[in-house]
Every structure is written in C-alpha cells, then in structure tokens.
LOVOTOR-311772 format. One record per residue (C-alpha): residue number from 1; residue in one letter; z, y, x. Coordinates in steps of 0.05 Angstrom, whole numbers, padded with zeros to 5 digits. Each point is the difference from the previous one (the first is absolute). Layout:
BEGIN
    i  aa      zz      yy      xx
  NUM   a       Z       Y       X
...
***
This chain:
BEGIN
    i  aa      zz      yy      xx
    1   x   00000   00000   00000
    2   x  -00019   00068   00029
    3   x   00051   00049   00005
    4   x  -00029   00049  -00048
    5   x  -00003  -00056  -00053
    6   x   00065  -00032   00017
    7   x   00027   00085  -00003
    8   x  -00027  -00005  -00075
    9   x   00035  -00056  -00018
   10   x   00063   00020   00034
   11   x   00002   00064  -00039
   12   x  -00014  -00033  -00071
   13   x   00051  -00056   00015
   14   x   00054   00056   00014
   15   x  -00017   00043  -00062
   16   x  -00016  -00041  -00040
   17   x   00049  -00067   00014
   18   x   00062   00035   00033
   19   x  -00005   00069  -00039
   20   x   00001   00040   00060
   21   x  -00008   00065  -00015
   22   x  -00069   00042   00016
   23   x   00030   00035   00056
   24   x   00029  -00053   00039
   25   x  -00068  -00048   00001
   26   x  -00041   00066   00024
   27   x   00050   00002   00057
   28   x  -00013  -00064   00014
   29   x  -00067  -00008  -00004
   30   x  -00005   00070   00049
   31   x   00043  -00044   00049
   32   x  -00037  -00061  -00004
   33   x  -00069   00028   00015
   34   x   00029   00017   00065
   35   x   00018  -00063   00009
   36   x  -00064  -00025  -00022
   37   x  -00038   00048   00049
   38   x   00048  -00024   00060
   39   x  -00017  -00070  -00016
   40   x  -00067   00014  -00007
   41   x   00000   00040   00070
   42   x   00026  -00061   00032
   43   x  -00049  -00051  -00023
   44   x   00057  -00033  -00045
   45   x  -00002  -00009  -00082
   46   x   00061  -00007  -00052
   47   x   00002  -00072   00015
   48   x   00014   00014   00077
   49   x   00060   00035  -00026
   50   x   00061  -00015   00044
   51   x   00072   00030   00023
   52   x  -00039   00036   00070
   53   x  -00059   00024  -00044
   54   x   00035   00034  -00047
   55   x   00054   00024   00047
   56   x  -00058   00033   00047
   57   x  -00018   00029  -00061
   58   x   00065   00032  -00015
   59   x   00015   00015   00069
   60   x  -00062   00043   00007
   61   x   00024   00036  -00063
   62   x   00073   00009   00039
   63   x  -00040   00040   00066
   64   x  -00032   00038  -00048
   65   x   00057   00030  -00026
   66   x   00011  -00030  -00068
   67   x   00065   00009  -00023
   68   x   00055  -00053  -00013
   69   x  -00014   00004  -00072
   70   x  -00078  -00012   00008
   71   x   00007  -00064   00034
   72   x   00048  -00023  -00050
   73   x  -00051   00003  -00061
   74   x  -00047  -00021   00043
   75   x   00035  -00058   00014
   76   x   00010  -00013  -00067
   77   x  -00072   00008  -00012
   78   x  -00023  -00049   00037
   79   x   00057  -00051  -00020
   80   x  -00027   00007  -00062
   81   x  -00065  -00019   00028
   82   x   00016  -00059   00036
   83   x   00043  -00027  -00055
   84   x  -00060   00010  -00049
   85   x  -00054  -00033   00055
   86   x   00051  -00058   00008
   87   x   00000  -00012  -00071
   88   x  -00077  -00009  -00009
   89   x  -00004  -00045   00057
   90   x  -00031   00052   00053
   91   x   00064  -00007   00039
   92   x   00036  -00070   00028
   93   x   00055   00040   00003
   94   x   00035   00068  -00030
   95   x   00020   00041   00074
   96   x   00030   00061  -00034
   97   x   00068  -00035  -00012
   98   x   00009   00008   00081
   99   x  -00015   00078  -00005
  100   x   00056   00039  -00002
  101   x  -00001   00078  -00025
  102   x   00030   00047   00052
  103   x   00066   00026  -00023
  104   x  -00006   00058  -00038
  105   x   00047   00052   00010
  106   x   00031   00021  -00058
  107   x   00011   00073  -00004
  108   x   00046   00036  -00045
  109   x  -00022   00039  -00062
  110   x  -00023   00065  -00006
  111   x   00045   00034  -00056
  112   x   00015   00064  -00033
  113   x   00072   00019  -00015
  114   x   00025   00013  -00072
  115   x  -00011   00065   00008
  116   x  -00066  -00003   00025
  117   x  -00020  -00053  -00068
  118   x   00025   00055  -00040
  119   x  -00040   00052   00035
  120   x  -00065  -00031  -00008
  121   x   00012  -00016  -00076
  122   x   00019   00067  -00022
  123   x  -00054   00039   00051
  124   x  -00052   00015  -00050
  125   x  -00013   00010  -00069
  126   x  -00056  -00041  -00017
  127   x  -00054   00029  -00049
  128   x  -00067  -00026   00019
  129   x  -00024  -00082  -00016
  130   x   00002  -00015   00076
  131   x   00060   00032   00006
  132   x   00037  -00031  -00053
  133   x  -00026  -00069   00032
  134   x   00026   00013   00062
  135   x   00073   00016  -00019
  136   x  -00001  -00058  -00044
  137   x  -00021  -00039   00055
  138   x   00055   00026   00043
  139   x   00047  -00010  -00049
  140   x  -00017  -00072  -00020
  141   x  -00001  -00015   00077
  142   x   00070   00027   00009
  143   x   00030  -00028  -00060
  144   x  -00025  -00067   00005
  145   x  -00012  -00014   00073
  146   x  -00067  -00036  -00011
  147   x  -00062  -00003   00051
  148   x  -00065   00041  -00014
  149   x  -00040  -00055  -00013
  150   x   00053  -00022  -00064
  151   x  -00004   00075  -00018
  152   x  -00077   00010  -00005
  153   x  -00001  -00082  -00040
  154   x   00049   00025  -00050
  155   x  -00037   00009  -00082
  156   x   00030   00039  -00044
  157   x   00041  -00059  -00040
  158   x   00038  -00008   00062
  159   x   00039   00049  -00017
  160   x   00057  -00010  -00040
  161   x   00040   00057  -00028
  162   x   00036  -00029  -00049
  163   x   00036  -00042   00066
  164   x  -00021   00048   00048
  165   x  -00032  -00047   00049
  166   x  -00064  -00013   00021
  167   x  -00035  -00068   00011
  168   x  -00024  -00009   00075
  169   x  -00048  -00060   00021
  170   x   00024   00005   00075
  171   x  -00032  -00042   00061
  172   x  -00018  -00069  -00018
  173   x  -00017   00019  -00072
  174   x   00080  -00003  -00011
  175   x   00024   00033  -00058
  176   x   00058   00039  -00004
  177   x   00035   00052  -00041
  178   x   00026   00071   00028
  179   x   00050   00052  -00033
  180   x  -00024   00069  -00003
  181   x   00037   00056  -00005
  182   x  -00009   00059  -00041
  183   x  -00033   00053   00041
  184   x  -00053  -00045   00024
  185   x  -00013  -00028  -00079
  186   x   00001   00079  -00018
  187   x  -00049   00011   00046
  188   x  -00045  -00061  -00015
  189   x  -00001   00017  -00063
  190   x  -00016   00077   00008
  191   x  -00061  -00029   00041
  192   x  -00026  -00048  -00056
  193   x   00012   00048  -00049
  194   x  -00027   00073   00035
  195   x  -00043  -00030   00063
  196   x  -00032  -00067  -00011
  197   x  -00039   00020  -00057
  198   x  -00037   00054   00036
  199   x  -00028  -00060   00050
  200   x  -00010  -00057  -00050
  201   x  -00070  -00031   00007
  202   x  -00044  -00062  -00007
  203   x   00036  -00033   00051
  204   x   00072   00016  -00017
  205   x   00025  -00059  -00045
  206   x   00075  -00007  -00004
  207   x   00012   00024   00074
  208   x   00065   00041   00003
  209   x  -00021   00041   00057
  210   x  -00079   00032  -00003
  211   x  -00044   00034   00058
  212   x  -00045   00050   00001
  213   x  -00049  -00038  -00025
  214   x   00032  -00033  -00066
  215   x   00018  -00067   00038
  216   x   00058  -00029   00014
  217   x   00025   00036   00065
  218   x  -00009  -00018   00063
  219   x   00057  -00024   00060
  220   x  -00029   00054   00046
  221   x  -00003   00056  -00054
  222   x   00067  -00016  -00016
  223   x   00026  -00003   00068
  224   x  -00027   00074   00006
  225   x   00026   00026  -00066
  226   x   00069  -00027   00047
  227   x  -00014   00039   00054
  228   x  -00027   00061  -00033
  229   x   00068   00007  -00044
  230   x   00046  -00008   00049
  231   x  -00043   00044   00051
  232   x   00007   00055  -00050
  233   x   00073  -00010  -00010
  234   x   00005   00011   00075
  235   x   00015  -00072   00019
  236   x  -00024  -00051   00038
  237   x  -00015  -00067  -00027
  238   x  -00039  -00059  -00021
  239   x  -00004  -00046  -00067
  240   x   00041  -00047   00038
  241   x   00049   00042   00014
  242   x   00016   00013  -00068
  243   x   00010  -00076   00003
  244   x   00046  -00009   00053
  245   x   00035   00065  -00035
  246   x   00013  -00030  -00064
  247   x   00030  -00064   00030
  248   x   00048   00040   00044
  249   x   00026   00047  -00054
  250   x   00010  -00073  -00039
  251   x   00038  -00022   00066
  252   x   00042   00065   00011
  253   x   00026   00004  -00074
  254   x   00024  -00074   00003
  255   x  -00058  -00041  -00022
  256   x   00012  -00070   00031
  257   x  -00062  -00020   00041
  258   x  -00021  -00064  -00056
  259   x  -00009   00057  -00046
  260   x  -00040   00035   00045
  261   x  -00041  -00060   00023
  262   x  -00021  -00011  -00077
  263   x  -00007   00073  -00004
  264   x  -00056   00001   00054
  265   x  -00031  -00068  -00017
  266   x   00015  -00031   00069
  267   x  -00005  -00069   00007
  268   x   00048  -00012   00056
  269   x   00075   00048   00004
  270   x  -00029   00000   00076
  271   x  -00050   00055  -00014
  272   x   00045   00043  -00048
  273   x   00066  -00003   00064
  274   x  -00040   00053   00037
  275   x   00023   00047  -00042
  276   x   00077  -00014   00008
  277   x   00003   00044   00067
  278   x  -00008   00057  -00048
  279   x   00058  -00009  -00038
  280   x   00049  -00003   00073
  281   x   00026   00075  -00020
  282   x   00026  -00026  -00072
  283   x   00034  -00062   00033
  284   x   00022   00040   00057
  285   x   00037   00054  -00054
  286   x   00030  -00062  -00042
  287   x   00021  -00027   00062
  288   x   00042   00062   00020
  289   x   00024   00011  -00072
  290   x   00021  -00076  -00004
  291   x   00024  -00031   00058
  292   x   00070   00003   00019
  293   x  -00019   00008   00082
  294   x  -00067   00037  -00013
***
C-alpha cells in the first residue's frame, strides 16, 4: 500500500471508527507526510517501518528545533499509524509500543486574579451583535470553565435556564452537564435575544453562537472575540486562560478538586492537580489561622 493510500485510509479509520475529532486527524496526517517523504527519501516504504526508521525521523525533527510538544503528537501520529498498518497485515509487528514521548514539562497556568475576572466582565457595555457575542462568550467561558471548541459546538437547547446549566459534549464525545451562573445566562440571553438575530442566515440552524456569515462560529473567530475583549479591557489573556481562571476561583473558594475535575470534563484528577499550586495562599492563610504552632 502506498503511503498516500494507506494516509487515506488512516484518516477515515480515525474519523470515522475512533471519532477523533477533525482537528486532531489533520495534525496527524501533516505529521505523517513527513514521515512519508523521509521514508520515501530513503528508499524505504510503510512496510519498512521499524524503531531506527522512525526514530531518524523524529530525531531530524528534534535538530530542527521542534519543540517537546511537537514530537509528542507526532509520536502519537505515527503510533496510530503503525497500530492501524499492523492491523491490516502491512506490518508483522506494531513498533510504536517501544516509542516513548519525551516528557513534557508541565507548566503552570496562566490566570487572572478575582479582580482581574471582574474587570474584564464589567469593561464594556455591549450594544452591537458582535459585541454582545463576545461578552457572552467571555462570560460563558468564565462561568463554566469549558474549552473553545465545546463553546463554538454548543446549540441553542443546550442551554438550560430553568437549571441554569448548560449541556457540554467534551473530548471523546463525552457528555456532561455544567452550572451556569447568572451573569453569564444574562448575557447569553441578551445575545440571543438583541445580537444573534441580526446574523441569522441559511446556514445558522440551532447554533448558539453565529459568525459573520450566519454559521455557526468558528474556534478561531471565537478565540479572537477572547482576545479582542479582554485587550480592550486592558488585559492580557487567552480563551484558555479564562479556563484555568474559572477552575482556580472554584479551588480558592473551597471547591474540592473531584468537583472541579467534573467541572472541566477531565478524564484523569492528574490533569485537573495542576491547578492546586494556585490555591497555596488560601492553605497557607488557613494554616496560620488554624494551627496551634503555625
């Protein structure tokens, strides 16, 4: 199978088998070209494919300067290679197993204080559609901690304000519900009900969140509605941010970290513990209020 073809297949089998998401198989298949065209360089195929090969491979990408991160999805790329050309028979045997990912190093949050939050929510007065979109994208980032991607997906029926949550279909196509608070519902609905009918078109349907264009919006467009907001409010900061803020506000007023790990949708309380450094200055004022030798 030529590595074009066996690309092709590769990508279907992801989407369409494992439900990865759009954005994860283009990365892939971006990575896997490269490996392709190194293989091809050296007079090898996909069914040459070994432990040196593909190390070679990724070792060229290392003295080119590709970042720790880099050669971790691209190790997972071609994992998910191998493990797809083992299973058709192109491959005796799977060799990603004996790859390892470089350790990633894991750094801390980027988060806005209390203060900050409340700065960038109450910095403009929104009268115009895209404005109103953006502070209810702010808000509903804030108040429920979810990723872009969840944002942009969410219809209008996810919304629920007789509960005051929100319905979320999170990585993996796992469900899960989200409490809102009342700002960020006050602000949703002031968008639904003064901006999204001014960009409603053919393409609209029940998306909560509209572009320019009448679609549903876009992760990009959304990201810069972020950045534009919280530019103009004087601040520095990124959709993710507002992320990481929302789960360290949960933290600092005494949220235990399950909650918190439902709250974001994480699979593993690993991934959600990065944020416990930010709550040392509540533990350390406890501590001096409670212990007997503090």
């Amino acid at each position: 199978m030529k590595g074009p073809e066996a690309l092709e297949r590769l990508a279907a089998h992801l989407s369409g088998e494992l439900g990865r998401s759009p954005h994860t198989v283009r990365g892939y298949l971006a990575d896997l070209r490269s490996l392709v065209a190194h293989l091809d360089e050296h007079g090898h195929e996909l069914a040459d494919l070994d432990v040196p090969l593909i190390r070679a491979w990724l070792s060229r990408a290392r003295a080119s300067g590709a970042s720790r991160s880099t050669i971790a999805r691209r190790v997972a790329a071609v994992r998910a290679l191998t493990r797809y050309l083992h299973r058709e028979g192109i491959l005796p045997v799977d060799p990603g197993p004996r790859l390892a990912p470089p350790t990633q190093r894991r750094s801390l949050p980027t988060v806005l204080d209390e203060e900050q939050a409340a700065e960038a929510l109450a910095a403009v007065d929104p009268e115009t559609p895209v404005e109103l979109r953006r502070h209810a994208i702010v808000e509903l980032l804030y108040a429920t901690g979810i990723r872009v991607a969840e944002l942009c997906a969410l219809d209008l029926a996810d919304l629920d304000r007789t509960r005051d949550t929100v319905r979320v279909l999170g990585k993996g196509d796992k469900e899960r519900t989200v409490p809102v608070g009342g700002p960020a519902l006050d602000a949703v609905e002031a968008w639904t009900r003064r901006g999204r009918p001014h960009l409603v078109g053919h393409g609209s349907a029940n998306a909560l969140f509209l572009g320019a264009r009448g679609g549903r919006l876009g992760v990009r467009q959304a990201r810069e509605d972020v950045h534009t907001h919280l530019r103009e409010a004087g601040l520095d900061g990124a959709p993710h941010g507002l992320r990481h803020s929302a789960a360290t506000h949960l933290l600092n007023g005494g949220a235990d970290l399950r909650s918190v790990q439902e709250f974001l949708g994480h699979a593993s309380p690993r991934s959600t513990q990065i944020y416990t450094h930010v709550s040392v200055d509540r533990l350390r004022d406890a501590y001096s209020q409670a212990h007997p030798r503090a």
